[in-house]
C-alpha positions as CSV (number, residue, x, y, z in Angstrom):
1,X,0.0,0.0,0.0
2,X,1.7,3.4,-1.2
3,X,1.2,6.6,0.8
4,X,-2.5,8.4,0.9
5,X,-4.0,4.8,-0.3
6,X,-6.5,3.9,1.7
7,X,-7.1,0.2,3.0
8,X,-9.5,-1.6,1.2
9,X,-11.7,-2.4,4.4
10,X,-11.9,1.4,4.9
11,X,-12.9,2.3,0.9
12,X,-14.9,5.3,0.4
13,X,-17.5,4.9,-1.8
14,X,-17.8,8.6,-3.2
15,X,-20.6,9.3,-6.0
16,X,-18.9,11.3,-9.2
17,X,-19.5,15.1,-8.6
18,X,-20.2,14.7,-4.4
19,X,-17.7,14.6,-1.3
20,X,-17.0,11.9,0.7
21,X,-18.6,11.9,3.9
22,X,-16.2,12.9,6.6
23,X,-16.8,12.7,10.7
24,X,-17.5,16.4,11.1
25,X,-16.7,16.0,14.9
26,X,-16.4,14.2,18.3
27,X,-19.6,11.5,18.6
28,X,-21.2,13.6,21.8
29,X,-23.6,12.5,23.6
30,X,-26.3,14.2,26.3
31,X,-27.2,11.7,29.1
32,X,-29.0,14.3,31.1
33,X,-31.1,15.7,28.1
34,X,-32.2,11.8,27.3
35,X,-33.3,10.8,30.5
36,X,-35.2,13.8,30.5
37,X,-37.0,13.3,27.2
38,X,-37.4,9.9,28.2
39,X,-39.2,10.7,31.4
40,X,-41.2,13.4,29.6
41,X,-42.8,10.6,27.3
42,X,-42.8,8.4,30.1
43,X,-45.0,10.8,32.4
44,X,-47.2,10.8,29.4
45,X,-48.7,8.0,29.5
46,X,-47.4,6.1,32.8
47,X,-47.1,9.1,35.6
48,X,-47.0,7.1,38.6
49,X,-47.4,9.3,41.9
50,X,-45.6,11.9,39.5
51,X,-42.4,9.8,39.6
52,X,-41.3,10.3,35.9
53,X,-42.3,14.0,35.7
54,X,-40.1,15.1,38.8
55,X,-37.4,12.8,37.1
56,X,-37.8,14.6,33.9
57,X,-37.6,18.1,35.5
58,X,-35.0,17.7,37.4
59,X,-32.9,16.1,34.7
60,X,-34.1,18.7,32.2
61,X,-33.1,21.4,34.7
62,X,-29.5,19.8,34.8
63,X,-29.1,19.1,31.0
64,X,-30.1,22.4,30.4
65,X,-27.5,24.0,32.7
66,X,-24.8,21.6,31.3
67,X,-25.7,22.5,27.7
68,X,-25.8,26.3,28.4
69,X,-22.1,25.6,30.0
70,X,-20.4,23.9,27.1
71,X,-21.1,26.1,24.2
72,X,-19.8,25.5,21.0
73,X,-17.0,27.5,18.7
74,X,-20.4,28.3,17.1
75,X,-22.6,29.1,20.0
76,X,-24.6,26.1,19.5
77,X,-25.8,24.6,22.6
78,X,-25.6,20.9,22.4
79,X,-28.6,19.0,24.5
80,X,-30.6,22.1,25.1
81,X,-33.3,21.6,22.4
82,X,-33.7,17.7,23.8
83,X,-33.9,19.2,27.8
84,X,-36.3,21.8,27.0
85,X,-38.7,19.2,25.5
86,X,-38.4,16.9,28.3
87,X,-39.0,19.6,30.6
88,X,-42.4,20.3,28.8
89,X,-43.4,16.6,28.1
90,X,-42.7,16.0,32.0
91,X,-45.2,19.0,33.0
92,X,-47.8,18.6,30.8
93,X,-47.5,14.4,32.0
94,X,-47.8,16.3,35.6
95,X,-50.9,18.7,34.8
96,X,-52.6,15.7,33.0
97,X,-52.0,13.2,36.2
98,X,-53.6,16.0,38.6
99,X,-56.3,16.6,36.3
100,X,-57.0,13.2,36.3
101,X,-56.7,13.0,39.8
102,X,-59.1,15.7,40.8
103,X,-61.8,13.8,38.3
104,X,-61.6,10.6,40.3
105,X,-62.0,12.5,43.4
106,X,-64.9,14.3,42.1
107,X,-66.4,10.8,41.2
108,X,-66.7,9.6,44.4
């Protein structure tokens, strides 16, 4: 193999007229901002004692602080978009479980 070949397990298969895809940066990854969102859906539809929505706040609240705290050269801020909707998700999971709450104590 001469200089600048690449391997053939590592070929680039490159369309005529189109770049080859390149890795435009570190694989990242927003554990705080997942559990949140995860919760948030969670709360929707199985909001036990409001379990999942405090667990969605909370970790909302901390992946949006972490994501506000490691900007990018950019200014992006990586997680935020994915916190913010898990915040959300996990209080309207809330507001639907007390609703729900003060109709089955209205039924009795």
């Amino acid at each position: 193999m001469t200089m600048g070949e690449q391997p053939k397990s590592e070929k680039i298969i490159n369309r005529p007229g189109s770049e080859p895809l390149r890795n435009t940066g570190p694989n990242v990854s927003y554990p705080f901002a997942i559990v949140a969102l995860v919760a948030g859906v969670v709360s929707l539809f199985l909001n036990l004692f409001l379990i999942p929505s405090i667990v969605g706040v909370v970790f909302g609240i901390i992946g949006i602080r972490h994501a506000l705290s490691h900007r990018t050269e950019d200014g992006r801020k990586p997680g935020f978009g994915i916190s913010l909707a898990g915040i959300i998700l996990a209080g309207l999971g809330a507001v639907g479980y007390v609703i729900l709450l003060i109709f089955r104590m209205s039924t009795f």
